[in-house]
C-alpha positions in Angstrom: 221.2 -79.2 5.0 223.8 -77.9 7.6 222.8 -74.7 9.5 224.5 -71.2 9.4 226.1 -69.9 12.5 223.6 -67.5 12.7 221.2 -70.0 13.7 223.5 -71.9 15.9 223.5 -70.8 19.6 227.2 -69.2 20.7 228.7 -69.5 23.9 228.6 -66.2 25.6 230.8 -67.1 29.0 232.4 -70.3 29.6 230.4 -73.0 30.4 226.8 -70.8 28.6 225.2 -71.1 26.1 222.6 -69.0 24.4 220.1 -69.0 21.6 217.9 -67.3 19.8 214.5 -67.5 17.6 211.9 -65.2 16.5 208.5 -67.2 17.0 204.8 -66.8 15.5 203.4 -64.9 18.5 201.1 -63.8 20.5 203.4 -64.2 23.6 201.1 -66.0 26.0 201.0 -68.8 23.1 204.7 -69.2 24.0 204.5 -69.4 26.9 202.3 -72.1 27.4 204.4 -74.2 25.0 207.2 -73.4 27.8 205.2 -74.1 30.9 202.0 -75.9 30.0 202.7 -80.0 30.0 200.1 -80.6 26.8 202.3 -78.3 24.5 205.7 -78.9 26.4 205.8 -82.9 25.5 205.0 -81.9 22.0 208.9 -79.9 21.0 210.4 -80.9 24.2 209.3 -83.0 27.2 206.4 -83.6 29.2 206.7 -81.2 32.3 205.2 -81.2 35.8 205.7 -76.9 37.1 205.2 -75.8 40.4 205.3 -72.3 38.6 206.6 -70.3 41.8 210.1 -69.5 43.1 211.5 -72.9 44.9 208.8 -75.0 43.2 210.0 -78.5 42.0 210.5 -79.1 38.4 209.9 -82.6 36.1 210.3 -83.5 32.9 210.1 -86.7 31.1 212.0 -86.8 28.1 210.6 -88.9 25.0 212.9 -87.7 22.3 211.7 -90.9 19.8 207.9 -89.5 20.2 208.6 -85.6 18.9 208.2 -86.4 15.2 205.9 -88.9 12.9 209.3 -89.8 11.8 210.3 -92.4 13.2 214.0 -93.1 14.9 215.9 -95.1 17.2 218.0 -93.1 19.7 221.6 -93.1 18.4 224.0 -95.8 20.3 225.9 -92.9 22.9 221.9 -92.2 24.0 220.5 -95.2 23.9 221.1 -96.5 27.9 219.2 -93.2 28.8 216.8 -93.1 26.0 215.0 -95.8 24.9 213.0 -95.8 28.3 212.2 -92.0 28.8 215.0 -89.8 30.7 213.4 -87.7 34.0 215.2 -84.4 34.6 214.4 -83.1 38.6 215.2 -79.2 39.0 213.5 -76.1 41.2 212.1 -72.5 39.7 214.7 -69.9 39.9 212.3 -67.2 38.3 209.3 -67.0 37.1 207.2 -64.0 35.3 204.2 -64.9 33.0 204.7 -64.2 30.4 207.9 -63.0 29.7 210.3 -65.2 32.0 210.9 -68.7 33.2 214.0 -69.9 34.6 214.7 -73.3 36.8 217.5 -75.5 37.4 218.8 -78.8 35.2 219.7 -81.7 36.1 220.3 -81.3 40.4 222.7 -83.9 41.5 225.9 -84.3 43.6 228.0 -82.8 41.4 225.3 -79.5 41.5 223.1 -78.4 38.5 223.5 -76.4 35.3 220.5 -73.4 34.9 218.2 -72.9 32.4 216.3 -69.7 31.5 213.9 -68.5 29.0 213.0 -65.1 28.2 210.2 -63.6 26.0 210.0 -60.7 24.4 207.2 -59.1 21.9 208.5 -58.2 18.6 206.3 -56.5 16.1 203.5 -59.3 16.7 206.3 -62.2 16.5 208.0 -63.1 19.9 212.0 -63.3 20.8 213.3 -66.3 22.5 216.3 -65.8 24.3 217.4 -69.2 25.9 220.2 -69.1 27.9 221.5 -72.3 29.4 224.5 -71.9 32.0 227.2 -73.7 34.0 228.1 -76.7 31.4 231.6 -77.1 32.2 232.1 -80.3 30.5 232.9 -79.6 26.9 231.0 -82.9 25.5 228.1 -81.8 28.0 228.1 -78.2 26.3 228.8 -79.8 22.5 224.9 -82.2 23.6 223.2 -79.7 25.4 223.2 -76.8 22.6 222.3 -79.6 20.1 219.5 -80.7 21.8 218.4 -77.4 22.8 218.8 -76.4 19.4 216.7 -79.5 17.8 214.1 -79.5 20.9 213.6 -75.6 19.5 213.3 -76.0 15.7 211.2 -78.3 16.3 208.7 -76.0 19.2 209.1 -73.4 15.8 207.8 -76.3 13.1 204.8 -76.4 15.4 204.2 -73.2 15.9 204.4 -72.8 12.3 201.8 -75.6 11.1 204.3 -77.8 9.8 205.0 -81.3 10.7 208.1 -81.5 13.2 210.8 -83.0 12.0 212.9 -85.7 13.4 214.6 -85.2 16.8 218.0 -88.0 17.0 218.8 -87.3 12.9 218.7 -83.6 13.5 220.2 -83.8 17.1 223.4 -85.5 15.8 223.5 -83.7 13.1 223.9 -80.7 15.0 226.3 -82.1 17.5 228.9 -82.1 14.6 228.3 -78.7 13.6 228.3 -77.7 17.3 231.9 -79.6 18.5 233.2 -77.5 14.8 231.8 -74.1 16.3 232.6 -74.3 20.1 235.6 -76.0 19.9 237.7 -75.0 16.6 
């Protein structure tokens, strides 16, 4: 079932992308599924934190392992995929529990930045994720889709439910993201 624009993320400056979700709280249950590696590789990718400014950054991807469901990576992800994908970056900010901000993906050509920010709501919690400096339009189109998918599927766990598939609902959402960024 295609997604609303509300629940997409929307480009807020060029080359940034932001979005938002109100999650089951407390906050410092959150958190740890941000910064705590046992909770991190369940919705997103297993994470070594050196949680201070300037500490070093590493996640290992294993986007096939998110869901019970079973799927191959699609064709355009397989080379990177089908053995694990490592992302290197350094802590920009960090404030338990409300704030956690590092860089993507450093390499020659520089890196992209990622932040999340927390916020109690009522006894939920708001995520505001903010991912900046995606110049590259098919970069920006596979970056909110995964962000997107990696998200809903931190929120089916958070909920109790079983998560669902990451490369069906990924691709799925790259469509509906090129249709919304790029009309």
């Amino acid at each position: 079932m295609p997604m609303t624009n509300e629940e997409h993320g929307r480009m807020t400056a060029p080359g940034t992308v932001v979005i938002e979700r109100i999650l089951p709280g407390p906050i410092e249950r959150v958190w740890a599924f941000l910064t705590e590696s046992d909770k991190t590789v369940k919705w997103f990718a297993a994470a070594n934190m050196d949680l201070r400014v300037g500490g070093a950054v590493e996640l290992l991807f294993g986007n096939n392992d998110l869901s019970p469901v079973k799927e191959e990576a699609p064709e355009k992800y397989k080379d990177v995929c089908d053995t694990g994908t490592t992302m290197v970056g350094h802590i920009l900010a960090v404030e338990p529990p409300k704030l956690l901000s590092y860089t993507w993906s450093e390499d020659e050509d520089g890196a992209s930045d990622v932040t999340f920010e927390l916020a109690e709501l009522d006894g939920k919690v708001k995520l505001t994720l903010t991912h900046r400096k995606l110049f590259d339009s098919d970069i920006l189109v596979g970056v909110s889709a995964g962000w997107h998918a990696h998200v809903a599927i931190m929120v089916d766990i958070l909920e109790g439910k079983t998560p669902r598939p990451f490369w069906s609902t990924h691709m799925q959402l790259e469509t509906e993201y090129q249709k919304i960024l790029f009309p």
